[in-house]
MARFIVO-287596 format. One record per residue (C-alpha): residue number from 1; residue in three letters; chain; z, y, x. Coordinates in steps of 0.5 Angstrom, whole numbers. Each point is the difference from the previous one (the first is absolute). Layout:
N
@num->NUM; residu->ALA; chaine->A; z->Z; y->Y; x->X
...
END
This chain:
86
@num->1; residu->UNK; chaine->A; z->180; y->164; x->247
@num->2; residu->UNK; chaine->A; z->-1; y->8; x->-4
@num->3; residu->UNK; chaine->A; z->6; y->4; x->-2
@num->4; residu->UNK; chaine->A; z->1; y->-1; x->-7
@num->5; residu->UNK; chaine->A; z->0; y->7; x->-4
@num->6; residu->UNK; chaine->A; z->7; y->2; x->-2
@num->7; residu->UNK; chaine->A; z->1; y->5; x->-5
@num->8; residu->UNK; chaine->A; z->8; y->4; x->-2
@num->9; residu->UNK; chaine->A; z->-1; y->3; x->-7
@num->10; residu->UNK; chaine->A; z->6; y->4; x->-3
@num->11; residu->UNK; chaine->A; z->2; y->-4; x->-7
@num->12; residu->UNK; chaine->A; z->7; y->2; x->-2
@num->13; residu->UNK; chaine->A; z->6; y->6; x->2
@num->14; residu->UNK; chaine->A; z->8; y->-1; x->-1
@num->15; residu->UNK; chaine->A; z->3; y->5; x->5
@num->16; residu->UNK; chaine->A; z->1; y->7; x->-4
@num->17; residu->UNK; chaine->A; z->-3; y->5; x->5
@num->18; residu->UNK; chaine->A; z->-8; y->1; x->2
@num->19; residu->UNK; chaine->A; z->-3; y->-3; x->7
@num->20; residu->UNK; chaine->A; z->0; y->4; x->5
@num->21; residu->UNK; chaine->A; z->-6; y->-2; x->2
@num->22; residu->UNK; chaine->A; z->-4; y->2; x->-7
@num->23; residu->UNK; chaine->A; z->-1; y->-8; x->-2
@num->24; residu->UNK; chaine->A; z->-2; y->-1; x->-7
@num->25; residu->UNK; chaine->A; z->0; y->-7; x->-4
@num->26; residu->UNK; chaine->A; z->-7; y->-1; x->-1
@num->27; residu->UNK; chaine->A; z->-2; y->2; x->8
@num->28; residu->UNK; chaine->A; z->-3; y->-5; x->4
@num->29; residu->UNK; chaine->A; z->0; y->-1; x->8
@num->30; residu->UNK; chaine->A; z->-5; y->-5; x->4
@num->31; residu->UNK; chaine->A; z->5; y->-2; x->5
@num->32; residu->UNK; chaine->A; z->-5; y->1; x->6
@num->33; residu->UNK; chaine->A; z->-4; y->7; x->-3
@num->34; residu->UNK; chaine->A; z->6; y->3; x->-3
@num->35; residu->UNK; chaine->A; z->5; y->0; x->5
@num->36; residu->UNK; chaine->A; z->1; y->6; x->2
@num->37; residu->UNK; chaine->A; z->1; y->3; x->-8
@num->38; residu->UNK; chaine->A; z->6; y->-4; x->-1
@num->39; residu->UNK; chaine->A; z->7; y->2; x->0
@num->40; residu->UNK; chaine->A; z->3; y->-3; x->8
@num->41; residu->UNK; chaine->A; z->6; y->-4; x->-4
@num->42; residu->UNK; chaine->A; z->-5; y->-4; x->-6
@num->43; residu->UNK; chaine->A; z->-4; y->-2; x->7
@num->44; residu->UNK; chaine->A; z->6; y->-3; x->3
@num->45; residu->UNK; chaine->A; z->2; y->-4; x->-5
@num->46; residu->UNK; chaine->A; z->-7; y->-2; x->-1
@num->47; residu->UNK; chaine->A; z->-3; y->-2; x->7
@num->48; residu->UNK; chaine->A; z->4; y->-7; x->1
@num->49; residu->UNK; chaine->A; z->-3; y->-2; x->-7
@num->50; residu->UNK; chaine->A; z->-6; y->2; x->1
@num->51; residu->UNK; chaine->A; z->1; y->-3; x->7
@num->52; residu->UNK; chaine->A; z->2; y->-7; x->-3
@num->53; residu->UNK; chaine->A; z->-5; y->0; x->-6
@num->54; residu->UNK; chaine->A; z->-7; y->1; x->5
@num->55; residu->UNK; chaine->A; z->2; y->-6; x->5
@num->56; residu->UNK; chaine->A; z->2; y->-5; x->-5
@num->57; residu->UNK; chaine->A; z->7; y->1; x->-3
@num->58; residu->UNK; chaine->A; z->3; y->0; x->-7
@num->59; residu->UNK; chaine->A; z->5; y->5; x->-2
@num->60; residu->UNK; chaine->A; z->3; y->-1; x->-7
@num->61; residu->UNK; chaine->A; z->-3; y->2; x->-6
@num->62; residu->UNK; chaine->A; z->3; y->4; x->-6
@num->63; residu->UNK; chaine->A; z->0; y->-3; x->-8
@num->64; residu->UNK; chaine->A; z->-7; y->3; x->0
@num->65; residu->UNK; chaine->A; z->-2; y->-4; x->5
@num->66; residu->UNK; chaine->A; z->-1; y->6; x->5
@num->67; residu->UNK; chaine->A; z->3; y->3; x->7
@num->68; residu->UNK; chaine->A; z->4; y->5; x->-1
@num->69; residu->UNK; chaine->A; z->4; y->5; x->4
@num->70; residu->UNK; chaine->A; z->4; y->7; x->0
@num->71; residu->UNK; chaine->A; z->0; y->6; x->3
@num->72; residu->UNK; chaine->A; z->7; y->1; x->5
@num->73; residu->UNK; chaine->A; z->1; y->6; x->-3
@num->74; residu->UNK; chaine->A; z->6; y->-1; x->-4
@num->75; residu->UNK; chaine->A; z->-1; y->7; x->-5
@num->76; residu->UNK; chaine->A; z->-7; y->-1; x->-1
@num->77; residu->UNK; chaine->A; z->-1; y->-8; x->1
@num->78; residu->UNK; chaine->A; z->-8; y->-2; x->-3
@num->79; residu->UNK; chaine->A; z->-2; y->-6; x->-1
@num->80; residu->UNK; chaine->A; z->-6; y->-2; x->5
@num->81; residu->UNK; chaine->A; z->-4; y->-6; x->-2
@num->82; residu->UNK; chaine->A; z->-5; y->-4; x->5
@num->83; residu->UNK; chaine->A; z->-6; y->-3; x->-1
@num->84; residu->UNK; chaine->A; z->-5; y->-5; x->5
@num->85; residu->UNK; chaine->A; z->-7; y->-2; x->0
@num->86; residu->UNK; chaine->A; z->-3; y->-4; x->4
END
């Protein structure tokens, strides 16, 4: 069984100050090429779903129909969304 192919894209922003990391909507990270160029707190948050969604596993999906998560800065709070190919 291949690994699927995960992408994060940064599509929204709710808190009031910039990332610290410099993130910007629009940017796009490859999970497994990227690593090292996103902020430590998004890969925090990102790894247990990444993890469930490349062996298998559903998560909930947004009104949009697409997977979603935040950003655990409470000032800043961008908005990721996941992407998997086979």
């Amino acid at each position: 069984m291949s690994r699927k192919k995960v992408t994060m894209t940064l599509i929204d922003k709710k808190g009031p100050m910039g990332c610290h990391h410099g993130h910007k909507i629009g940017d796009r990270f490859d999970f497994d090429t990227d690593r090292g160029k996103l902020c430590p707190m998004v890969m925090h948050v990102a790894f247990p779903y990444i993890d469930i969604l490349r062996y298998g596993g559903e998560l909930p999906r947004g009104k949009d129909g697409d997977i979603r998560f935040c950003c655990p800065d409470a000032d800043v709070i961008n908005v990721f969304r996941i992407d998997v190919e086979d």
